[in-house]
PAROKE-831522 format. One record per residue (C-alpha): residue number from 1; residue in three letters; x, y, z. Coordinates in Angstrom, 3 decimals. Example, Ala and Ser with C-alpha at 12.3 -4.5 7.8 and 13.67 -1.06 7.14 Angstrom:
# PAROKE-831522
- 1	ala	12.300	-4.500	7.800
- 2	ser	13.670	-1.060	7.140
END
This chain:
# PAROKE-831522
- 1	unk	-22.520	23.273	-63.542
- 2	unk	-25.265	20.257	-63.521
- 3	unk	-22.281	18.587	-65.854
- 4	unk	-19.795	19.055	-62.840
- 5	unk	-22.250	17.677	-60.580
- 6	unk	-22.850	14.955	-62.182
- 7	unk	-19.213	14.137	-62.434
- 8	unk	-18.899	14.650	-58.699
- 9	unk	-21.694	12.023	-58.059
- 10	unk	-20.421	9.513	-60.240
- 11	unk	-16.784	9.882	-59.085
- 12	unk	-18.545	9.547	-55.136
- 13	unk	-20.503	6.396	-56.329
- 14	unk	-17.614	4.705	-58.165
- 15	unk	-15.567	5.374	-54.367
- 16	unk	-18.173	4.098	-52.316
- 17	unk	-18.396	1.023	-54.526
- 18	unk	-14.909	-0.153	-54.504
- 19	unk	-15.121	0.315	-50.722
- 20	unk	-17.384	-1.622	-50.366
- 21	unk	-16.320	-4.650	-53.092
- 22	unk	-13.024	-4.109	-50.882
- 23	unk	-14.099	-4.612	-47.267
- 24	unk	-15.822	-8.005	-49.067
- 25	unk	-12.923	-9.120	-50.620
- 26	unk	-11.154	-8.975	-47.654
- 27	unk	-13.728	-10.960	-45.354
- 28	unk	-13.895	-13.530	-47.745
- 29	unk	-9.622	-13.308	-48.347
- 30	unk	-9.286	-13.677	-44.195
- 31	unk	-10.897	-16.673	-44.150
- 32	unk	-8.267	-18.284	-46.844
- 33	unk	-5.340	-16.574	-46.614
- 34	unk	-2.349	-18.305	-45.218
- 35	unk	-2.683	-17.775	-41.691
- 36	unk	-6.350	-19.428	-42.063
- 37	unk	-7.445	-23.373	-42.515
- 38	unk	-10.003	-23.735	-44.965
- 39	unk	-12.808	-24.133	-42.460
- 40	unk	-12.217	-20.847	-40.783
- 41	unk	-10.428	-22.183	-38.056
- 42	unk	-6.702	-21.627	-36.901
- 43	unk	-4.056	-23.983	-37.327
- 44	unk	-3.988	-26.991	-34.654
- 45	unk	-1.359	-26.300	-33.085
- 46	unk	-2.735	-23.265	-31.670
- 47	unk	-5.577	-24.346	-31.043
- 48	unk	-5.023	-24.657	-26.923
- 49	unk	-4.872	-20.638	-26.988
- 50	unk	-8.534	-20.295	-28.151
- 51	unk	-10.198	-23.206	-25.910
- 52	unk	-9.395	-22.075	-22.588
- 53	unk	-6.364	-25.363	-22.408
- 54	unk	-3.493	-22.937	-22.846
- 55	unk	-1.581	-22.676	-19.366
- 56	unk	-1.095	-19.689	-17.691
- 57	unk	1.508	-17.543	-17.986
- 58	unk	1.958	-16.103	-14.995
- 59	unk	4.821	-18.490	-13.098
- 60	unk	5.852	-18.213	-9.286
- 61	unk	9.875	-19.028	-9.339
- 62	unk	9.538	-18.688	-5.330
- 63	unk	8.302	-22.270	-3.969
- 64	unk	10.853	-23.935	-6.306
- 65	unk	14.227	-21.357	-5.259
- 66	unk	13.379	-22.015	-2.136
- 67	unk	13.127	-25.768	-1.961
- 68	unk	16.209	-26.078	-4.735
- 69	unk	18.687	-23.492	-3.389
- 70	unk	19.752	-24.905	0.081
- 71	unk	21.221	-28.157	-1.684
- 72	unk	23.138	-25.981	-3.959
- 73	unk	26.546	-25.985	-3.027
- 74	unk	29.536	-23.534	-3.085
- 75	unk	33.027	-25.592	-4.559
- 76	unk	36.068	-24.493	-4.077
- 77	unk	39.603	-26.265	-5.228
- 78	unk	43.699	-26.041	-5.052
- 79	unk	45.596	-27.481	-7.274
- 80	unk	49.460	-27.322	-5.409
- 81	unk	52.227	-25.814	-7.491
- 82	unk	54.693	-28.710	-9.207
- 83	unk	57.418	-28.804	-11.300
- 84	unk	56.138	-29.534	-14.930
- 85	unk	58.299	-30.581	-18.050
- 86	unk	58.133	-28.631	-21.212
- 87	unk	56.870	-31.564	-23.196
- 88	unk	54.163	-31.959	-20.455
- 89	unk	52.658	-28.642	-20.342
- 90	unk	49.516	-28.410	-18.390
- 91	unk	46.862	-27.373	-20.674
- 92	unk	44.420	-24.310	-18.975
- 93	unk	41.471	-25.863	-17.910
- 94	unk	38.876	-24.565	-20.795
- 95	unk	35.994	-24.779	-18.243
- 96	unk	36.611	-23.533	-14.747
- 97	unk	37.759	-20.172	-12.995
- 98	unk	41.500	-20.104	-12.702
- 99	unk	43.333	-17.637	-10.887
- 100	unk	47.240	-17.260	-11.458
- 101	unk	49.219	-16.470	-14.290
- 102	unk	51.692	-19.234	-15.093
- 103	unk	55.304	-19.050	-15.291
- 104	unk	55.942	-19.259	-19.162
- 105	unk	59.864	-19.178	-18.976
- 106	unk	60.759	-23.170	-18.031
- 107	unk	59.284	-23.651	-20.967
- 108	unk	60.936	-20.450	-23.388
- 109	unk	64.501	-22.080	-22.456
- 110	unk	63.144	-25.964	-23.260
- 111	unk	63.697	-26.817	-19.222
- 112	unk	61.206	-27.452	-16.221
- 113	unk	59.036	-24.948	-15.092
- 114	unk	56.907	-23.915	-12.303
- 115	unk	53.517	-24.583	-12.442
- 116	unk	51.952	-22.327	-9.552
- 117	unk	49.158	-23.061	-7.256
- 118	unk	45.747	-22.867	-8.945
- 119	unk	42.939	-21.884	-7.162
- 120	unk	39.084	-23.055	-9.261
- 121	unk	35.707	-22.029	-7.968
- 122	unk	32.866	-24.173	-9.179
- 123	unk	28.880	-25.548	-8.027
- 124	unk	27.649	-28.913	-6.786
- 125	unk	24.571	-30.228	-6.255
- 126	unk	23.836	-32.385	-2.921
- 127	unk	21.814	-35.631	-4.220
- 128	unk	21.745	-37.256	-0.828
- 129	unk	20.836	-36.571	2.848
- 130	unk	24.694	-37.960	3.649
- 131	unk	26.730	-36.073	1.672
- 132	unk	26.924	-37.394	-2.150
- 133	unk	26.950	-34.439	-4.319
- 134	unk	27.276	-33.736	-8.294
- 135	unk	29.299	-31.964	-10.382
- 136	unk	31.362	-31.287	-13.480
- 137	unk	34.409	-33.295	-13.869
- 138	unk	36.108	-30.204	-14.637
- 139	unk	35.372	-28.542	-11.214
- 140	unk	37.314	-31.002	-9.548
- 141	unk	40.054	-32.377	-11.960
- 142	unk	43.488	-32.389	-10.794
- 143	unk	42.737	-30.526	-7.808
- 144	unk	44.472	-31.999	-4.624
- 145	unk	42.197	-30.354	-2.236
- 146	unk	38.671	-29.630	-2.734
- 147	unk	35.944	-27.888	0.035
- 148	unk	32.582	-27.613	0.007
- 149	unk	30.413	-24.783	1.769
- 150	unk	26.794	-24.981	2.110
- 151	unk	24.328	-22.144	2.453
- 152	unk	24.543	-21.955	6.395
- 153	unk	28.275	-20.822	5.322
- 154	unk	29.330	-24.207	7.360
- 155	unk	32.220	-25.971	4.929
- 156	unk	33.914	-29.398	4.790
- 157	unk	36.342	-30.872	2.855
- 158	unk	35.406	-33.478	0.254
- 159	unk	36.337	-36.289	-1.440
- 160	unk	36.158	-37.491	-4.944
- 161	unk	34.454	-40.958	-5.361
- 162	unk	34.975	-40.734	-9.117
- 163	unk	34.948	-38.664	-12.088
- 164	unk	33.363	-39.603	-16.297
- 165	unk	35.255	-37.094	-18.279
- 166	unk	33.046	-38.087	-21.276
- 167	unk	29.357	-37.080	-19.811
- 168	unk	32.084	-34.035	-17.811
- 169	unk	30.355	-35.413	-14.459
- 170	unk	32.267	-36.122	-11.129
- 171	unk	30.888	-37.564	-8.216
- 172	unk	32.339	-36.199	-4.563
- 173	unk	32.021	-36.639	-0.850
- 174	unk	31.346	-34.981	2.278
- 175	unk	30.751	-36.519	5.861
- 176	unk	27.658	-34.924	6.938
- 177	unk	24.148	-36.364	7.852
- 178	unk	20.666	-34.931	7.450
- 179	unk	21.432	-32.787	4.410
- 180	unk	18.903	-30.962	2.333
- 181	unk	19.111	-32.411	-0.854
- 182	unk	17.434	-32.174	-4.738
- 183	unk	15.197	-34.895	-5.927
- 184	unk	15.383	-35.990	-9.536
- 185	unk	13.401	-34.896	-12.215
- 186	unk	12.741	-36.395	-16.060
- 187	unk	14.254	-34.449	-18.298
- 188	unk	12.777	-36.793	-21.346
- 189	unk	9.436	-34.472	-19.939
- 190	unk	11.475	-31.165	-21.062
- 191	unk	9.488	-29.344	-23.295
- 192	unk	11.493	-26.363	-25.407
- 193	unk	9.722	-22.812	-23.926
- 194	unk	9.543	-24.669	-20.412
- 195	unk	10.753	-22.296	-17.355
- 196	unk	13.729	-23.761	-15.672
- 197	unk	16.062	-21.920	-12.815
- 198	unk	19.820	-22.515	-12.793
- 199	unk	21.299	-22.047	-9.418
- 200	unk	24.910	-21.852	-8.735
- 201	unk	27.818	-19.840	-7.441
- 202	unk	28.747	-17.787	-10.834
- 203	unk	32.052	-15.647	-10.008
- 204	unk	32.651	-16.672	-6.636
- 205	unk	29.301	-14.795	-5.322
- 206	unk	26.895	-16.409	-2.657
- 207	unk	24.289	-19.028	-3.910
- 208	unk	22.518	-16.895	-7.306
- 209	unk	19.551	-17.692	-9.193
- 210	unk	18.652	-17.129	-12.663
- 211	unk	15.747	-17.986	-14.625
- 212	unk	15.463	-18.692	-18.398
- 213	unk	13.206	-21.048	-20.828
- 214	unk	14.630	-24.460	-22.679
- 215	unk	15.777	-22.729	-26.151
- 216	unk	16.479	-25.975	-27.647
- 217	unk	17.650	-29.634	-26.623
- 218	unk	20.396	-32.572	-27.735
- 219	unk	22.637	-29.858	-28.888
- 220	unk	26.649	-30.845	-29.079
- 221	unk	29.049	-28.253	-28.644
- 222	unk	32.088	-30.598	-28.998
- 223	unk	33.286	-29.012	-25.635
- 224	unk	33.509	-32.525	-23.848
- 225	unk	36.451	-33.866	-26.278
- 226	unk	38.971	-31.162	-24.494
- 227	unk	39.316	-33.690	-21.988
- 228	unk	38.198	-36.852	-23.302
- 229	unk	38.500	-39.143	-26.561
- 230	unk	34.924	-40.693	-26.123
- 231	unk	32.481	-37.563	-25.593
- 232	unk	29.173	-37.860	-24.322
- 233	unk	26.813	-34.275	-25.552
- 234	unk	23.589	-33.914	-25.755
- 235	unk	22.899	-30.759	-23.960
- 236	unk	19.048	-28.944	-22.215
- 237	unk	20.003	-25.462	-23.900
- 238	unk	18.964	-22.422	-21.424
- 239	unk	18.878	-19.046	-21.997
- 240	unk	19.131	-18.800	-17.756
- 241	unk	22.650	-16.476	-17.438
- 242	unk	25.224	-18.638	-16.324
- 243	unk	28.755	-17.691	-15.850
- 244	unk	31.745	-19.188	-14.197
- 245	unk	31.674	-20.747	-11.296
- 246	unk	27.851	-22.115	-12.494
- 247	unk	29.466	-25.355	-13.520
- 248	unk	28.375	-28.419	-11.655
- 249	unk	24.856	-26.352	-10.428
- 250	unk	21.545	-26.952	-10.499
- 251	unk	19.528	-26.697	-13.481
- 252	unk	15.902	-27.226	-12.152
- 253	unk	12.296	-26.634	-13.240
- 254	unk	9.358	-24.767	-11.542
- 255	unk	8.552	-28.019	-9.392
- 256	unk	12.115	-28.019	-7.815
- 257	unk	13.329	-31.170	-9.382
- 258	unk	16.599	-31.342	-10.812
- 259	unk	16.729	-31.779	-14.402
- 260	unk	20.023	-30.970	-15.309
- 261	unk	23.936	-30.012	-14.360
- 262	unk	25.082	-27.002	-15.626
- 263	unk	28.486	-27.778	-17.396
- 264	unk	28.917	-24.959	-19.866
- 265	unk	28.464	-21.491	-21.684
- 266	unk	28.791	-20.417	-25.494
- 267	unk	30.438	-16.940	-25.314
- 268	unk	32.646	-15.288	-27.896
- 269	unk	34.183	-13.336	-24.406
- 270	unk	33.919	-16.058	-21.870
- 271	unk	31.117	-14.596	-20.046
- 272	unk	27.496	-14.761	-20.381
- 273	unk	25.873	-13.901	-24.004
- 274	unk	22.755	-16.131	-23.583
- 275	unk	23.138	-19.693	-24.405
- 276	unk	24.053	-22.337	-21.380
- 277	unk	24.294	-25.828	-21.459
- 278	unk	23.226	-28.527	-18.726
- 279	unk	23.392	-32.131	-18.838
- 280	unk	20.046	-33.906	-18.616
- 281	unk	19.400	-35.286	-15.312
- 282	unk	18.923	-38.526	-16.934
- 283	unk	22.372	-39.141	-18.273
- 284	unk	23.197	-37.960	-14.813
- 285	unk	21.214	-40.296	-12.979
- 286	unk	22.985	-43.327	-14.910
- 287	unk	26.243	-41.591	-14.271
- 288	unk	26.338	-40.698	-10.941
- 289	unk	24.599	-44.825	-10.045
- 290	unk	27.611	-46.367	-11.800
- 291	unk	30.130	-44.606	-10.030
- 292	unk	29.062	-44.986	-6.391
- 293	unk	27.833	-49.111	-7.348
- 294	unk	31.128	-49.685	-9.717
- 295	unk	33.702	-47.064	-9.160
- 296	unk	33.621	-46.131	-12.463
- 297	unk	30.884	-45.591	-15.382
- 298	unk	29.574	-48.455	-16.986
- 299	unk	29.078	-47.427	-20.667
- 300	unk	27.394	-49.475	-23.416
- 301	unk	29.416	-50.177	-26.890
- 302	unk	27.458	-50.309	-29.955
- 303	unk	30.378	-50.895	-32.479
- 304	unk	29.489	-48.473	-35.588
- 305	unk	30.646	-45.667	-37.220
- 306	unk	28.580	-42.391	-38.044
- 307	unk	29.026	-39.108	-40.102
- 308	unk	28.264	-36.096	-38.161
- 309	unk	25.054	-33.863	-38.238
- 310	unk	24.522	-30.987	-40.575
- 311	unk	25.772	-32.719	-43.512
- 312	unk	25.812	-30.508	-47.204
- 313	unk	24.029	-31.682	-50.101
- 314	unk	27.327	-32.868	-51.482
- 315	unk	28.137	-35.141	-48.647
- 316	unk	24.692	-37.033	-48.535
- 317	unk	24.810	-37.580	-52.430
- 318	unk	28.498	-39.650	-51.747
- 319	unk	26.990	-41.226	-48.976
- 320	unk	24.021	-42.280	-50.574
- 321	unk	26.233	-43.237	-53.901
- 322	unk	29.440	-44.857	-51.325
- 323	unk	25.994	-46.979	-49.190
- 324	unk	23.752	-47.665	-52.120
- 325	unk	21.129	-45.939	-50.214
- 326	unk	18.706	-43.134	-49.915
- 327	unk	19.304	-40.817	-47.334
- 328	unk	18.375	-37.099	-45.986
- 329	unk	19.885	-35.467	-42.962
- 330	unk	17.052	-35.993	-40.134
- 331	unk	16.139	-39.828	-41.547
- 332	unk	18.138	-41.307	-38.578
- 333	unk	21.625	-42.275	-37.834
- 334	unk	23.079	-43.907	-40.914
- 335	unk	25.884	-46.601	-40.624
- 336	unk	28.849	-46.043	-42.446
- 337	unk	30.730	-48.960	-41.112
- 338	unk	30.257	-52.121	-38.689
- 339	unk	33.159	-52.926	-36.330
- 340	unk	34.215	-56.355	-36.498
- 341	unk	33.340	-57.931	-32.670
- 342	unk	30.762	-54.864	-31.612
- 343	unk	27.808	-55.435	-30.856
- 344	unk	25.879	-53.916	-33.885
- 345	unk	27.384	-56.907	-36.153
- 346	unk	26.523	-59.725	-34.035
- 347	unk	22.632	-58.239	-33.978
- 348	unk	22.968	-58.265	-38.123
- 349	unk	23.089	-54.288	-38.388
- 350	unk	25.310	-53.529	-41.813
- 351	unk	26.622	-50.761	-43.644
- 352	unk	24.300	-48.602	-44.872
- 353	unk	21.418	-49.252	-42.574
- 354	unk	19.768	-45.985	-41.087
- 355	unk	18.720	-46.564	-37.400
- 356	unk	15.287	-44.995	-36.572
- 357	unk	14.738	-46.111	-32.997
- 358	unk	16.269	-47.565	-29.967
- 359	unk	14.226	-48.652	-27.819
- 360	unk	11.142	-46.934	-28.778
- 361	unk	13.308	-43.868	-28.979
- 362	unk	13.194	-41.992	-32.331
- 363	unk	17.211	-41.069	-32.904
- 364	unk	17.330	-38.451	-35.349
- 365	unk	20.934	-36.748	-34.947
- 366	unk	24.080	-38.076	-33.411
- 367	unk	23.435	-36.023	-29.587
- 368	unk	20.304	-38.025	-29.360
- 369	unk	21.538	-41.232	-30.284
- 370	unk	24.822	-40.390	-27.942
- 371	unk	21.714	-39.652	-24.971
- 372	unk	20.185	-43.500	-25.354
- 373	unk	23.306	-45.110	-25.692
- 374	unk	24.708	-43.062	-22.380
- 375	unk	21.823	-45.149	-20.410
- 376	unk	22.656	-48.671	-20.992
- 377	unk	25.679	-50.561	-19.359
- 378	unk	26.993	-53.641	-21.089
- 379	unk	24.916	-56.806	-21.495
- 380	unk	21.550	-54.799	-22.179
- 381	unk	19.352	-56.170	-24.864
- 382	unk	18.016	-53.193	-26.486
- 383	unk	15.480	-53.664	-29.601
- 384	unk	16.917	-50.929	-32.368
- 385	unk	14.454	-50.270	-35.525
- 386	unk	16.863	-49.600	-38.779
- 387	unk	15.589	-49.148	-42.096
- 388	unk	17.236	-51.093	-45.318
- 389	unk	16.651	-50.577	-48.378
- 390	unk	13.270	-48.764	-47.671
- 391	unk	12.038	-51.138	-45.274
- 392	unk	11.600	-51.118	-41.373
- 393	unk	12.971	-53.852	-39.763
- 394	unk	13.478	-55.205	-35.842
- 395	unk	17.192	-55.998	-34.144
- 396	unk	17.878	-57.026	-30.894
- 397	unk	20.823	-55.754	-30.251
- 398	unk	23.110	-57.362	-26.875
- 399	unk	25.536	-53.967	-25.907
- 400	unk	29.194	-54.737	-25.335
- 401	unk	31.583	-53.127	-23.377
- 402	unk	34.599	-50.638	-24.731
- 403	unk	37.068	-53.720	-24.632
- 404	unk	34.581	-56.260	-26.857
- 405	unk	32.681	-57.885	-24.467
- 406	unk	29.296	-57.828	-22.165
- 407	unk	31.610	-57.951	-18.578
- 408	unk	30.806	-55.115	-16.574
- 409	unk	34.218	-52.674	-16.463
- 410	unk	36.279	-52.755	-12.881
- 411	unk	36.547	-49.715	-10.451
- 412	unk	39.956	-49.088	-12.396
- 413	unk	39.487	-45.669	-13.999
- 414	unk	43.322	-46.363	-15.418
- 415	unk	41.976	-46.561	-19.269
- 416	unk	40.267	-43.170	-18.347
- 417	unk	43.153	-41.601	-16.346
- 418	unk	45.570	-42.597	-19.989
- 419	unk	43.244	-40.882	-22.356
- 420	unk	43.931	-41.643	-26.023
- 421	unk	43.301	-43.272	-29.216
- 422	unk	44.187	-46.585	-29.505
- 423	unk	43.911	-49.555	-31.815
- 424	unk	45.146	-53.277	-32.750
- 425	unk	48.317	-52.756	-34.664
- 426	unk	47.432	-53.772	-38.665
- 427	unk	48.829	-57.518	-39.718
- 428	unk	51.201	-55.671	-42.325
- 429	unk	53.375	-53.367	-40.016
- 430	unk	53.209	-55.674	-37.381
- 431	unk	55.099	-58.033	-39.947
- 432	unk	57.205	-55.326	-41.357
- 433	unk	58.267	-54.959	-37.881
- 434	unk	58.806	-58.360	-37.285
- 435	unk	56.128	-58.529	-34.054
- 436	unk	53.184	-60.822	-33.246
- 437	unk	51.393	-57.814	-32.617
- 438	unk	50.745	-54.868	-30.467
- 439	unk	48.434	-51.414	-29.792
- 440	unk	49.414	-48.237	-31.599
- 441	unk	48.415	-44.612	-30.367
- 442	unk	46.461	-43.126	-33.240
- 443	unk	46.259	-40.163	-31.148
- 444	unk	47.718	-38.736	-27.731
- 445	unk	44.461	-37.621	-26.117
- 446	unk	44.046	-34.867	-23.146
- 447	unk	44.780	-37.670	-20.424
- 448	unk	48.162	-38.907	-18.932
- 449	unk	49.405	-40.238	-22.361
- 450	unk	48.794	-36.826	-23.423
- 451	unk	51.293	-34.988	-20.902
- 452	unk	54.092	-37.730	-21.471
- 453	unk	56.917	-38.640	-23.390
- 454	unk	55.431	-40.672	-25.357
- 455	unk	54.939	-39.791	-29.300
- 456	unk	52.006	-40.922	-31.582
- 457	unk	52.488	-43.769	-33.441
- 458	unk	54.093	-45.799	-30.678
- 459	unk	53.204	-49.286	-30.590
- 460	unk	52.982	-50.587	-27.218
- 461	unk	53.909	-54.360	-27.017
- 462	unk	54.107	-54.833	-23.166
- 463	unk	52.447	-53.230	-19.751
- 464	unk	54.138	-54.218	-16.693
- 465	unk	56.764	-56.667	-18.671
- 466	unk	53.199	-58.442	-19.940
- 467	unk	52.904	-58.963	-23.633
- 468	unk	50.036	-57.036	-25.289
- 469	unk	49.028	-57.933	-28.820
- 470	unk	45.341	-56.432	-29.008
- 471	unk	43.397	-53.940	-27.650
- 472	unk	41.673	-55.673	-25.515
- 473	unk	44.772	-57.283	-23.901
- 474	unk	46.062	-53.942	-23.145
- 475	unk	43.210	-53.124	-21.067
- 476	unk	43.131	-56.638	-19.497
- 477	unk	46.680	-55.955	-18.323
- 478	unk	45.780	-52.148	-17.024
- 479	unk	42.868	-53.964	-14.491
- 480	unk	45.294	-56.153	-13.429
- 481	unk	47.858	-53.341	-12.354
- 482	unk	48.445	-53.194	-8.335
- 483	unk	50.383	-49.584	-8.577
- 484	unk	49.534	-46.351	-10.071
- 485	unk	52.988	-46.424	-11.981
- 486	unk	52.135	-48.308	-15.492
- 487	unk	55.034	-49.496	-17.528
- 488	unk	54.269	-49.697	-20.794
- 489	unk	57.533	-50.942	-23.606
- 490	unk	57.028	-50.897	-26.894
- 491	unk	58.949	-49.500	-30.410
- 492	unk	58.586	-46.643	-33.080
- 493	unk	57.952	-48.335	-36.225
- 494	unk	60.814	-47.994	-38.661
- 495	unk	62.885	-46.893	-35.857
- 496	unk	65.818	-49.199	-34.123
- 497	unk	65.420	-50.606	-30.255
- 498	unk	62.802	-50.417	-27.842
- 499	unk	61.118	-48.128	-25.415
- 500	unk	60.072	-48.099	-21.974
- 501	unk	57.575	-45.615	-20.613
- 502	unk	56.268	-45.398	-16.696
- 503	unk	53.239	-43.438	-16.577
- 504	unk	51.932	-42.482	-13.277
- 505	unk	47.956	-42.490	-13.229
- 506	unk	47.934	-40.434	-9.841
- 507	unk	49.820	-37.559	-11.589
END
């Protein structure tokens, strides 16, 4: 008995022990485990929750609804039904609400068919007391007849004053005075977990508001090259629902102030599953300026050539062996050629380069270097910071327009309106083919040349009975165009005669 009690005792003692060599272990452990900095203290960057700096979280959505709302407005568009060839189908708008089947038989026997009347619902944002107002270029494509309905239910009809397919931004009109409208916000102040609203008219319902955190920013959804060859993307992600008829609304924060247009959704269904996308009001600011002062958006051309983001292992290690260089995805943009005549060889940037800054800017990924660029217009010295060969080092760089040059484009939206890839015809088949020289389509595009009779690999050699033997001179020869009918002559290499094309840019 005194044996089995001494047993018990030692077995208690030998328990209370470890307890107690346990619960010391630990508050030493807490202090150093991962979670801990060696001091004791948490890591810095939570440091605002512990001394009293962290903001509150209680938000009122009210005083901003209220203020943003009433210059929210309600778009609606027909498209008239037309005749359409089979080799110039209409593609569906991938964007806006369409309602109508279409009449798939014109084209099942090779002849015309009828395209029937479309009918699109979309948003648009007022931006001045006299009627300007904001939207997606997709709202109000194509449509013949567009109308506009505020949220006192009074409606107008509107006008378009022009339209950047790249950025997806319009600009329209209605003749009204003493307007509510939405002041601008910065959305290079956008911080990712910062409350925003998006306000719109989602499936043709009155004015709706939603409200949803930044869940990421500069994202590129490669949405914009549907219907353009130059896409601008570098999207405010939201988590706000959005849903058709959102596009061309207000995205704004808790102050009121617009920070962004609402252009699109990612949704395996076509409806809401909880990512949006908005343009930053910045990029919209530029936009929308260029088109009321200009006619048409003046856009800055740096002349290099870039792989995209998200590269594999693989690719950077025949980048880095193609460039001489050392790279890692996230370094910067790096050059994989210079354009002979841009504006990025005449400042001395060169293959292999890695750009780091622009203006100030860090540029880590293609959407963010796609953002800067999208602010400048042509003949804007901009200081760019590229590293070579390990080193930092400074370039002014002088930004050139699309067609070579620092001239500011004209009004004409005709190189727009044609869509395509195009490029100086090569010295070789240009003497194979026994011509001085010419432009070949490389690629059809979304835009007029798209919905035409005309095949790639054409090489165009006239416009309007004017010889073309560059790039550049084709555009020259487009500004200088009095009617909307373009004539454009040219031949199929390896092919006998020559062509003649009239392409309407009001179609």
């Amino acid at each position: 008995m005194n044996w089995n009690l001494k047993n018990v005792l030692a077995i208690i003692g030998i328990s209370a022990l470890t307890t107690i060599t346990s619960m010391w272990s630990y508050g030493k452990l807490s202090k150093t485990n991962s979670y801990f900095e060696n001091d004791g203290k948490l890591p810095s960057n939570y440091a605002s929750f512990f001394n009293g700096t962290a903001p509150s979280t209680t938000v009122d959505f009210t005083p901003a609804a209220n203020a943003a709302s009433p210059a929210v407005v309600h778009i609606k568009t027909k498209t008239n039904a037309k005749k359409v060839e089979s080799n110039q189908r209409k593609q569906r708008n991938p964007f806006s609400d369409l309602f109508g089947d279409e009449d798939m038989f014109g084209d099942f026997f090779g002849g015309p068919r009828m395209q029937p009347e479309q009918r699109a619902s979309g948003s648009g944002v007022l931006i001045t007391a006299d009627g300007y107002i904001v939207t997606n270029n997709h709202v109000v494509n194509g449509a013949d007849e567009i109308n506009v309905t505020l949220t006192n239910k009074k409606t107008y009809k509107a006008k378009v004053i022009g339209v950047d397919a790249s950025s997806d931004l319009a600009v329209i009109k209605i003749d009204a005075s003493s307007l509510p409208y939405l002041v601008y916000g910065n959305s290079d102040e956008i911080k990712l977990g910062q409350w925003v609203l998006a306000i719109g008219y989602p499936l043709n319902l009155e004015v709706t508001i939603t409200a949803g955190i930044i869940s990421a920013k500069n994202r590129s959804i490669d949405i914009n090259s549907r219907q353009s060859d130059k896409p601008v993307e570098s999207f405010l992600q939201t988590d706000a629902a959005v849903n058709q008829g959102n596009s061309g609304g207000a995205l704004v924060n808790t102050s009121g102030e617009l920070v962004g247009i609402n252009s699109a959704i990612a949704s395996p269904t076509g409806s809401y599953a909880g990512y949006a996308y908005a343009i930053p009001v910045n990029i919209v600011k530029k936009v929308v300026t260029d088109i009321v002062k200009y006619g048409t958006v003046q856009r800055a051309f740096l002349g290099i050539s870039y792989p995209k983001d998200g590269l594999s292992d693989e690719q950077i290690k025949k980048l880095e062996e193609d460039l001489n260089t050392k790279f890692k995805d996230g370094d910067g943009i790096i050059v994989t050629d210079v354009l002979d005549g841009g504006a990025a060889k005449v400042a001395g940037i060169k293959k292999g380069d890695i750009i780091v800054k622009m203006n100030g800017v860090n540029v880590k990924s293609a959407p963010e270097l796609q953002e800067q660029m999208a602010r400048y217009k042509p003949g804007d010295k901009i200081n760019f910071i590229v590293k070579r060969a390990g080193k930092e080092m400074t370039l002014e760089v002088t930004f050139k327009a699309k067609i070579g040059n620092t001239d500011l484009a004209k009004s004409s939206s005709a190189a727009e309106k044609l869509g395509g890839k195009l490029e100086t015809l090569d010295k070789a088949t240009a003497e194979k083919n026994d011509l001085e020289g010419g432009v070949v389509i490389k690629d059809l595009g979304t835009g007029i040349l798209g919905k035409s009779r005309v095949e790639k690999g054409f090489v165009i050699t006239h416009v309007n009975e004017e010889p073309v033997k560059t790039v550049e001179e084709f555009y020259e020869a487009l500004k200088k165009a009095t009617s909307p009918n373009i004539k454009i002559g040219g031949v199929y290499p390896g092919y006998f005669g020559n062509y003649a094309f009239v392409l309407n840019l009001n179609e």
